[in-house]
C-alpha positions as CSV (number, residue, x, y, z in Angstrom):
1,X,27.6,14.8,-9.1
2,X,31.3,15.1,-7.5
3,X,34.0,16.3,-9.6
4,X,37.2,18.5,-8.8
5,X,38.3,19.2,-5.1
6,X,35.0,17.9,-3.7
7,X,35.4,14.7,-5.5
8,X,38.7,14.4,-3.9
9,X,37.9,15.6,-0.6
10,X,35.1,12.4,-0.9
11,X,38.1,10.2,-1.9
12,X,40.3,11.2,0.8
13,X,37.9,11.0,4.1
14,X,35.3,8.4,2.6
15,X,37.3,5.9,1.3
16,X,40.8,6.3,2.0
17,X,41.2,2.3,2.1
18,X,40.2,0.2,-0.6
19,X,40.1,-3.8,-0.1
20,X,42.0,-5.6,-2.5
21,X,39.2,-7.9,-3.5
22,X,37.6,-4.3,-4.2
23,X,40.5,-3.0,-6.6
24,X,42.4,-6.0,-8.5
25,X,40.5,-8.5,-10.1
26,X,39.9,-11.8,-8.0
27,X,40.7,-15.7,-10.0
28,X,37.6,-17.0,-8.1
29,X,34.9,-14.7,-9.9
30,X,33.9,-16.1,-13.3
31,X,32.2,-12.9,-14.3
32,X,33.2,-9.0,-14.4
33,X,33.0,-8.1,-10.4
34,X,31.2,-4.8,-10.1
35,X,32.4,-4.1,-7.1
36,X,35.8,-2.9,-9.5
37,X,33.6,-0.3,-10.1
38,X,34.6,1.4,-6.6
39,X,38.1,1.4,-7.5
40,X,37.1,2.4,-11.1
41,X,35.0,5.3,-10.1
42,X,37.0,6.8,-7.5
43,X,39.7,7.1,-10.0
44,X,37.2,9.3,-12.7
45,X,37.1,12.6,-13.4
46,X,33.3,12.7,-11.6
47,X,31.4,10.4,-9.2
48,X,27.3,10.2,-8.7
49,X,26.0,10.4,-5.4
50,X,22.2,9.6,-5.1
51,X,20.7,10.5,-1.6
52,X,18.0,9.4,0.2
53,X,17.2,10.9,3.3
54,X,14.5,10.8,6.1
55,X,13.5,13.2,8.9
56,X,11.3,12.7,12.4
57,X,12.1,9.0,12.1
58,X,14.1,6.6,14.9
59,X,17.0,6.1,12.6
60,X,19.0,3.4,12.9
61,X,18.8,2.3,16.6
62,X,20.5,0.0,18.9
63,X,23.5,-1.7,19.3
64,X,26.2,-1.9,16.4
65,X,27.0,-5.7,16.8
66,X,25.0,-8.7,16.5
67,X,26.0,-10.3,18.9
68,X,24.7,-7.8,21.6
69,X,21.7,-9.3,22.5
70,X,18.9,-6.3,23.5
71,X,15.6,-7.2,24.6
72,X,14.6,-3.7,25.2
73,X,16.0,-1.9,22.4
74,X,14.9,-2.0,18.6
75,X,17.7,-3.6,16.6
76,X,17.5,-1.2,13.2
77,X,21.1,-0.9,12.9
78,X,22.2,-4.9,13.2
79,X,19.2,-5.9,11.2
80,X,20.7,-2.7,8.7
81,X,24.1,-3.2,8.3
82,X,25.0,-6.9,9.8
83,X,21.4,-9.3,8.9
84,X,21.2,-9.9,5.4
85,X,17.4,-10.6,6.5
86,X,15.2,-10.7,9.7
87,X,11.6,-11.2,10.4
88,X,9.5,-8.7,10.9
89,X,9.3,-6.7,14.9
90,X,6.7,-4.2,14.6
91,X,3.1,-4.7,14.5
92,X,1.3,-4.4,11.2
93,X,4.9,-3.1,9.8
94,X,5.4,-3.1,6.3
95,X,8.4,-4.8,5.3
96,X,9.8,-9.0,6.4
97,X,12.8,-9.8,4.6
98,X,15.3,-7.4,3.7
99,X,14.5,-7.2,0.1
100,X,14.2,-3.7,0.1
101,X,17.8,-2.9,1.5
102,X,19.5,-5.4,-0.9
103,X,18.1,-3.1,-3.4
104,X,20.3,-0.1,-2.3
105,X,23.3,-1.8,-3.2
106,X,21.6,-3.1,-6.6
107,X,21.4,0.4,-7.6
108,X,25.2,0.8,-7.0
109,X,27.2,0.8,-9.3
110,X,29.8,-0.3,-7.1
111,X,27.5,-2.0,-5.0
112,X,28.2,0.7,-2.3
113,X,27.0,2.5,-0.2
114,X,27.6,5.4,3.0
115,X,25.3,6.3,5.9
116,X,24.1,8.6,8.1
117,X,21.9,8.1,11.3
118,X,21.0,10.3,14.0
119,X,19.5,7.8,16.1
120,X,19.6,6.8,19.8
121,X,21.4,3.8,21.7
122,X,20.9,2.5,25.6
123,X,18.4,5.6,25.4
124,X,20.5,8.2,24.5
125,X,21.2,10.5,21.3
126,X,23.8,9.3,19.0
127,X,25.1,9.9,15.5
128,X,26.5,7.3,13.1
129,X,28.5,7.2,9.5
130,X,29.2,3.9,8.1
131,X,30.0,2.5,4.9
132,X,29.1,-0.4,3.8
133,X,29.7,-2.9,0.2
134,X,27.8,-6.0,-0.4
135,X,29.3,-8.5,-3.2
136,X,30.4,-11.7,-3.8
137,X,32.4,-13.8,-1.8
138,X,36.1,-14.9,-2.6
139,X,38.6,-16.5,-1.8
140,X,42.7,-14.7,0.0
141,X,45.8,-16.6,0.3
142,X,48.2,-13.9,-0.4
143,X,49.7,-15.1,3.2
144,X,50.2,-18.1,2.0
145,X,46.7,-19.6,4.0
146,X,43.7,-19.3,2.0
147,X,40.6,-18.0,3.4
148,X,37.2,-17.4,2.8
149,X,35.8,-14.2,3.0
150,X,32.0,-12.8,2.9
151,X,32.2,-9.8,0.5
152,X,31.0,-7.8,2.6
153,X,33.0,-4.9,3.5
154,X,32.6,-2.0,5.8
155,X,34.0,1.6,6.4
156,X,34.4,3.1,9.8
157,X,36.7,2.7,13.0
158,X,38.4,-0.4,14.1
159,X,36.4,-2.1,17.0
160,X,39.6,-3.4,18.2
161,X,39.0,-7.0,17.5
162,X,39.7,-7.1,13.8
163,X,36.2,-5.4,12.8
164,X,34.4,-2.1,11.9
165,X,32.4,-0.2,14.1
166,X,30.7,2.8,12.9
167,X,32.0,6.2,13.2
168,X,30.0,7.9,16.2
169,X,29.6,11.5,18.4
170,X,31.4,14.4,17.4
171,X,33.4,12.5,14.5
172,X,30.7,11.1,12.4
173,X,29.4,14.4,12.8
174,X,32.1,16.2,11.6
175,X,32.7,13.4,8.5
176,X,28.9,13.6,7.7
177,X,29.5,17.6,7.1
178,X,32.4,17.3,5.4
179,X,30.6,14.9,3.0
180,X,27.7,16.9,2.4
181,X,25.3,15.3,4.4
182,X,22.1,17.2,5.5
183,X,22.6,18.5,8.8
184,X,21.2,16.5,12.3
185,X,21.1,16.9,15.5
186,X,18.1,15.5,18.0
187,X,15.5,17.3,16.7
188,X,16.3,15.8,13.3
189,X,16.6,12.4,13.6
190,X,16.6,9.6,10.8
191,X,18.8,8.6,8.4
192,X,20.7,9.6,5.4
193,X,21.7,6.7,2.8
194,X,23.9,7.7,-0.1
195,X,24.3,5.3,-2.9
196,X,27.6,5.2,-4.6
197,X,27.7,5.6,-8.5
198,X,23.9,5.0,-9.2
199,X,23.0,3.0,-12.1
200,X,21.4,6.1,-14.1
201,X,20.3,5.7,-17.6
202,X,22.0,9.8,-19.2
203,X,19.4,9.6,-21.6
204,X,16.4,8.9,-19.4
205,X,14.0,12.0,-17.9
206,X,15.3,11.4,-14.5
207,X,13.0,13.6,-12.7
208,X,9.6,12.3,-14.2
209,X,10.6,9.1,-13.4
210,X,11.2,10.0,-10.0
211,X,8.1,11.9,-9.6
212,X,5.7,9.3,-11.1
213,X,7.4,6.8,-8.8
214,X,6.8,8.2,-5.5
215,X,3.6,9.0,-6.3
216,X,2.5,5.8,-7.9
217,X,3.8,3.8,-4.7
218,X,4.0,6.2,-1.8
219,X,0.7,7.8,-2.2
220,X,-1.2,6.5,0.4
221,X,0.5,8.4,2.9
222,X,0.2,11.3,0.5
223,X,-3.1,11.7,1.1
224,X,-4.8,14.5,3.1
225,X,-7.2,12.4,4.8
226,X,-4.4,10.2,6.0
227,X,-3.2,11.4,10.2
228,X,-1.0,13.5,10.6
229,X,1.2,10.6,13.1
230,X,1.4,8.6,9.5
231,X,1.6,11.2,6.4
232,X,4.8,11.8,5.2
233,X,6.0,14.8,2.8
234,X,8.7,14.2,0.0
235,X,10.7,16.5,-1.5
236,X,13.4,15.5,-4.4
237,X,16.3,17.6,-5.6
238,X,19.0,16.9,-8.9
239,X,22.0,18.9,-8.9
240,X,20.6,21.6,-6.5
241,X,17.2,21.9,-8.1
242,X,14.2,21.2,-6.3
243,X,12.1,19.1,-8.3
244,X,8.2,20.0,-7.3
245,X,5.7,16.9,-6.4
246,X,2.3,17.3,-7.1
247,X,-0.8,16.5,-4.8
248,X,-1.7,13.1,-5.8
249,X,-5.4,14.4,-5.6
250,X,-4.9,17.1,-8.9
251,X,-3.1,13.9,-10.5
252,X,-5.2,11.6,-12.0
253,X,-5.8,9.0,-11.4
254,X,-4.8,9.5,-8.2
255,X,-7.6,11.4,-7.7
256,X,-10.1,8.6,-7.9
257,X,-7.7,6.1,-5.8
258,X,-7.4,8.9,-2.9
259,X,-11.3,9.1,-2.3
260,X,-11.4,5.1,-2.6
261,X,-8.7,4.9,0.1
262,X,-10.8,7.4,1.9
263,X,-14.1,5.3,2.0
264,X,-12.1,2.1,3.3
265,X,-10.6,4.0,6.0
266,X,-13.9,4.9,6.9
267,X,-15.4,0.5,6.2
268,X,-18.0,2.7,3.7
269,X,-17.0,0.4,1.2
270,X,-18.1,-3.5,0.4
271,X,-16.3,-6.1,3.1
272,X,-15.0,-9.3,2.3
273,X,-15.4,-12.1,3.7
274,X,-14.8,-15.8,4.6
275,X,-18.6,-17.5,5.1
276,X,-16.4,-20.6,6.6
277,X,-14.5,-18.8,9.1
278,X,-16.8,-16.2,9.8
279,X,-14.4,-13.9,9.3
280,X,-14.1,-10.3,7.9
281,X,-11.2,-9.9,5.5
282,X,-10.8,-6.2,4.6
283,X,-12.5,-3.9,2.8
284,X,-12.9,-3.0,-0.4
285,X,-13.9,0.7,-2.1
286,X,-14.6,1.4,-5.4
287,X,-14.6,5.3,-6.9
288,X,-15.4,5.8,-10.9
289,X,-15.6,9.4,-12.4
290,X,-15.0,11.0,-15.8
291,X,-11.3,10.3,-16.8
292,X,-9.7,13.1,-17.1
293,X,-6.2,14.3,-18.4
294,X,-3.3,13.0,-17.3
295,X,-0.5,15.1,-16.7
296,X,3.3,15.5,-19.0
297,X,5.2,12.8,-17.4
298,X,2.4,10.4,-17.1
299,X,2.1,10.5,-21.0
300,X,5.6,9.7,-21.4
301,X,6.6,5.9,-23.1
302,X,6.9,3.5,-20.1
303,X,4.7,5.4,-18.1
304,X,3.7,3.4,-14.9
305,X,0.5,5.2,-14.5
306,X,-2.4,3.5,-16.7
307,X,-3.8,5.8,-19.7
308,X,-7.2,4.4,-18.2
309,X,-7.3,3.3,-14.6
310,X,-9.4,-0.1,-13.8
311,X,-7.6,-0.7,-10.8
312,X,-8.1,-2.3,-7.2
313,X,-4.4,-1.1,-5.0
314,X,-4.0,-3.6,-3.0
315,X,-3.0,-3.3,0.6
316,X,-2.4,-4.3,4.5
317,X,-2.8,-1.8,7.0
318,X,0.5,-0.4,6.5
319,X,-1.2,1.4,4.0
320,X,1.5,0.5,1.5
321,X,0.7,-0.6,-2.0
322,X,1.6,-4.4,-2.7
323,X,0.6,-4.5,-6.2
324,X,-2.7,-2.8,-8.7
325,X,-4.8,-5.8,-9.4
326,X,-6.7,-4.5,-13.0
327,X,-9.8,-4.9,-14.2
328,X,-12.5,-4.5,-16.5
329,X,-12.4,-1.0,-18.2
330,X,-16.0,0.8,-18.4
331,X,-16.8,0.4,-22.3
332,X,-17.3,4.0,-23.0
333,X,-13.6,5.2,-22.5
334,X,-14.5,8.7,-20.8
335,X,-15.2,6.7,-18.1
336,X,-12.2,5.5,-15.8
337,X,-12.7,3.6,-11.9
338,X,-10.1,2.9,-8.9
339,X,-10.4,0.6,-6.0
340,X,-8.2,0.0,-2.8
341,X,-8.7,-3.0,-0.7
342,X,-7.2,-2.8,2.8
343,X,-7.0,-6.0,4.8
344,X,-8.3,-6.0,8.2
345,X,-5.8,-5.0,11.0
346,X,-7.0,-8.4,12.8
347,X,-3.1,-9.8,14.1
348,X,-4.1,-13.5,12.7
349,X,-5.8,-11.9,9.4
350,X,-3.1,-9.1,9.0
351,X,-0.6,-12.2,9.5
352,X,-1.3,-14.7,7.0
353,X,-1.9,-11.4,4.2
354,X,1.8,-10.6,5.0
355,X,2.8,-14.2,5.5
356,X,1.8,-14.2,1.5
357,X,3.8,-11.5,0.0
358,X,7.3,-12.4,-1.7
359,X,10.4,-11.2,-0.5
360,X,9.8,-8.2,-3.2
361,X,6.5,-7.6,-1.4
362,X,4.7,-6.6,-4.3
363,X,2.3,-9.6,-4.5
364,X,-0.2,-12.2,-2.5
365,X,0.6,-15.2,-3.7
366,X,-1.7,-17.9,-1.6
367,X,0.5,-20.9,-2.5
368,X,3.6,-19.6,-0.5
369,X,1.0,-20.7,2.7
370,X,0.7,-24.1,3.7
371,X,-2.5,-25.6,3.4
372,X,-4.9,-24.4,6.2
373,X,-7.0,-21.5,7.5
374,X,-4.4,-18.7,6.5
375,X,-4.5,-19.7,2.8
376,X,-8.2,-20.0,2.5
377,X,-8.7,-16.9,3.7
378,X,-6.5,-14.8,1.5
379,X,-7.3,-17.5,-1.5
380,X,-11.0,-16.3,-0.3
381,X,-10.2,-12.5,-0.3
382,X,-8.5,-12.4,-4.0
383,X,-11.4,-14.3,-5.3
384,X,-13.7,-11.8,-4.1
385,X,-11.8,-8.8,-5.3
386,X,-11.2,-10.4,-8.7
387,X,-15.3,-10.8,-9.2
388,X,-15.4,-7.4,-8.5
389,X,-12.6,-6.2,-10.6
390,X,-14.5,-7.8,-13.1
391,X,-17.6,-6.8,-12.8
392,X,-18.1,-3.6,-12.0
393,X,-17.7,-2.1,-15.2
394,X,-20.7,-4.4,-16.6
395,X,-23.9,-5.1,-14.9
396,X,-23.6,-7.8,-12.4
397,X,-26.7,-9.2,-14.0
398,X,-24.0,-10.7,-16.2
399,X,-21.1,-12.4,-14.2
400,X,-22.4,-15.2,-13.6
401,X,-19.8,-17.8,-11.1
402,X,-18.9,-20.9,-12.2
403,X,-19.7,-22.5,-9.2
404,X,-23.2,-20.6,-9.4
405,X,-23.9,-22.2,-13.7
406,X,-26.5,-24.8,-13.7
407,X,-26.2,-28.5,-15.5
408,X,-25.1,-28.6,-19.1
409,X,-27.9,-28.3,-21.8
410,X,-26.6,-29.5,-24.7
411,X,-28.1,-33.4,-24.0
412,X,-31.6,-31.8,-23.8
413,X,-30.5,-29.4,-27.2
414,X,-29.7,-32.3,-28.8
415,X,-32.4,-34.5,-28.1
416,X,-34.7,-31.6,-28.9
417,X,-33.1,-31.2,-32.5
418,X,-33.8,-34.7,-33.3
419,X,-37.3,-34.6,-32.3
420,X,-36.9,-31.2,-34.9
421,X,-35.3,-33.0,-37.6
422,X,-38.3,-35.1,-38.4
423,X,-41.1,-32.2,-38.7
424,X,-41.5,-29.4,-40.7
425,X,-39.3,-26.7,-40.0
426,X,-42.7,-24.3,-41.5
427,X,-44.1,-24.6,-38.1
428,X,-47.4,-25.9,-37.2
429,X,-50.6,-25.6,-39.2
430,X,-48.1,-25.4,-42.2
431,X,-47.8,-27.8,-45.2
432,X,-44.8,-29.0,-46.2
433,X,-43.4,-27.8,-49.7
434,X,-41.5,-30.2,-52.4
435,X,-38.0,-28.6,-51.1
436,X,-35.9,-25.5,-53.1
437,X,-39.2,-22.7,-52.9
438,X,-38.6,-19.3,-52.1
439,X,-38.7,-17.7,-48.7
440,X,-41.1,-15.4,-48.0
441,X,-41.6,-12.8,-45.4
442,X,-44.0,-14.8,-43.8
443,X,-40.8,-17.4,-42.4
444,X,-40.9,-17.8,-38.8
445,X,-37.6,-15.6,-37.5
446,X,-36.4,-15.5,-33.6
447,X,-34.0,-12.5,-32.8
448,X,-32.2,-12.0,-29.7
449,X,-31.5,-8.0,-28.2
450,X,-28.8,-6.9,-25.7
451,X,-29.3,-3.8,-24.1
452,X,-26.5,-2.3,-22.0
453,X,-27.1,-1.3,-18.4
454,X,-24.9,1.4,-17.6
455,X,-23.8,1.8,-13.6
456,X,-25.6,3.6,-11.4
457,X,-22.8,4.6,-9.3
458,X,-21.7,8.3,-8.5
459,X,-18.3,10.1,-9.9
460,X,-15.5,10.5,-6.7
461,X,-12.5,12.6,-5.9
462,X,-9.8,11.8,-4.1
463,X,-6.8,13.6,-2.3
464,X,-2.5,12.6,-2.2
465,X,1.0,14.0,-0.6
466,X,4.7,12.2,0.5
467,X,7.9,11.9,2.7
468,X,12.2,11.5,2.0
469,X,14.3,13.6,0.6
470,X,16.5,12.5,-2.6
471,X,19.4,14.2,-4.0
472,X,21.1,13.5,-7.8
């Protein structure tokens, strides 16, 4: 939180200039703007600054303008700043559409936001500060000729041609220390992103909700059985406080999920597959153990961790979790289970899994394919993984598949009752009495008995740990 002389030192180098569209209200927008909310803010008494930084990464790479075409050179800072969206250039990556980055500016307040990258360029080291707003567009004819205008507005050094380009060398250095930034220098490259006037609910337990959600969605490459080339390790901090993370495998049910991970790492689980295509679509491991207690901030209201996990996590090789698919729950509730189904890396397999997801990425949804061999085979997969979400609480003895159930017997039940109807319902050797007598213990009686077959599986463990830092 900025208040005082650091809150105007902010003011003064971050955003010296503020658009019109940005400050006065605009005849073309039917609703409040929130993008007034820069103007707003700036003009407070205090400012929120939410941080989120990454180390040992490539940062934002590559040329600063679209239309420098590279084919050699990754294009993180165009498909950043300039692309709204772009499809996906690296192998088994995670994400395809930009989702992810629109969501930055959807927690601004202001729809704002400043960063930081210590990247390289034409293969050499460089450092970058930009800033950046993303609203609506509208409409300028204070000149007298009206024209159209994007929304989108950026903060850095004029390029000399009536655009931005981002601050760069020495200078961004010096404006990233001067606005608090972590240091950087090549041996700490990546990128720092700080969103402008966060939407943050005062009442809310900010740092539970922070810790059950990088854990609940990073914890894959938490894990300790996951590489070291792949782990990453998160720390969080609000208002100078470090804010401790604990190893997903002492925080149930993580616990349970880490050791399922482990086994499909390792293809010791059950694969799926396509009979048609001949195919093998992932795998799929399944843990179950006593449940055991869950920690403070998972017992909270509006937890997102489940007070009893029956759970399959789904995801690609990215090791990233799309969505938790749930279950049947074991009937005796000391008794908890987590799966994880990871795809298989296959390019054409991998493809049509990813090809599936939403922009959000936190679903498979089949019917975003076009009809063909893609959508069979992740219609195929979720099929699969449903049966066994299902079932594996209950003996298998007992999910029976529709496409398994013999003919109807109800025509051969009710021929059979007529043939009933016109005997004695005393059974054979029996006479018949005159109607209304008493029954005796001597009527015939059929009883049915269910016995429960409890699983014969074995209790697991698993193992968890993270990788960005976030400052309040």
């Amino acid at each position: 939180m900025l208040s005082g002389s650091e809150l105007e030192q902010f003011r003064a180098l971050a955003f010296s200039e503020i658009p019109p569209s940005l400050s006065e209200p605009q005849a073309s927008v039917t609703e409040e703007d929130e993008a007034q909310g820069l103007h707003r803010g700036l003009l407070g008494s205090h400012l929120g600054i939410f941080e989120i930084a990454d180390f040992n990464t490539s940062g934002l790479a590559g040329p600063t303008r679209a239309d420098e075409i590279s084919e050699v050179e990754d294009l993180d800072f165009v498909n950043f700043f300039r692309n709204v969206g772009a499809a996906r250039d690296t192998n088994l990556g995670g994400g395809t559409y930009g989702y992810g980055k629109t969501s930055l500016y959807a927690l601004s307040g202001c729809s704002t936001i400043i960063v930081d990258s210590q990247t390289t360029c034409a293969r050499q080291p460089v450092r970058r500060v930009m800033g950046c707003h993303l609203g609506n567009a509208f409409q300028d004819d204070h000149d007298g000729t009206p024209k159209r205008y994007t929304g989108r507005h950026w903060w850095g050094r004029e390029d000399g041609e009536g655009g931005v380009d981002p601050a760069e060398g020495d200078e961004a250095t010096q404006l990233a220390d001067a606005l608090g930034f972590p240091k950087r220098d090549e041996a700490r490259m990546g990128t720092t992103i700080a969103i402008i006037a966060p939407h943050i609910d005062e009442d809310a337990d900010l740092s539970s909700e922070l810790v059950e959600s990088v854990l609940w969605n990073f914890w894959p490459r938490m894990c300790e059985t996951t590489s070291p080339d792949r782990k990453i390790s998160i720390t969080l901090e609000i208002e100078g406080i470090d804010v401790p993370i604990p190893v997903p495998e002492t925080f149930p049910p993580l616990d349970l999920y880490a050791q399922a991970l482990a086994k499909a790492r390792a293809c010791e689980g059950k694969e799926i597959q396509s009979p048609r295509y001949k195919a093998v679509l992932g795998n799929l491991a399944i843990v179950h153990g006593l449940r055991s207690p869950r920690a403070d901030i998972a017992q909270r209201d509006g937890s997102l961790l489940p007070g009893r996990s029956a759970h399959i996590a789904l995801m690609r090789p990215v090791e990233l979790v799309v969505r938790y698919l749930p279950g049947e729950a074991f009937p005796d509730d000391r008794l908890e289970w987590a799966g994880v189904f990871i795809c298989s890396d296959e390019p054409d397999i991998e493809c049509a899994f990813a090809d599936a997801e939403p922009p959000a990425h936190d679903d498979w949804i089949p019917d975003m394919l076009p009809k063909g061999r893609e959508k069979t085979l992740v219609n195929v997969a979720l099929r699969e993984i449903r049966l066994e979400a299902q079932t594996y609480a209950q003996p298998k003895s007992l999910a029976v598949r529709t496409e398994q159930k013999g003919p109807s017997v109800a025509g051969t039940a009710t021929k059979l009752g007529k043939l009933l109807g016109q005997t004695s319902s005393k059974g054979p050797g029996r006479r018949a009495s005159g109607g209304g007598g008493r029954k005796t213990q001597e009527d015939l009686h059929i009883t049915t008995t269910f016995r429960e077959a409890r699983p014969s599986r074995e209790p697991a463990c698993c193992s968890v740990r993270s990788g960005s830092e976030q400052r309040w």
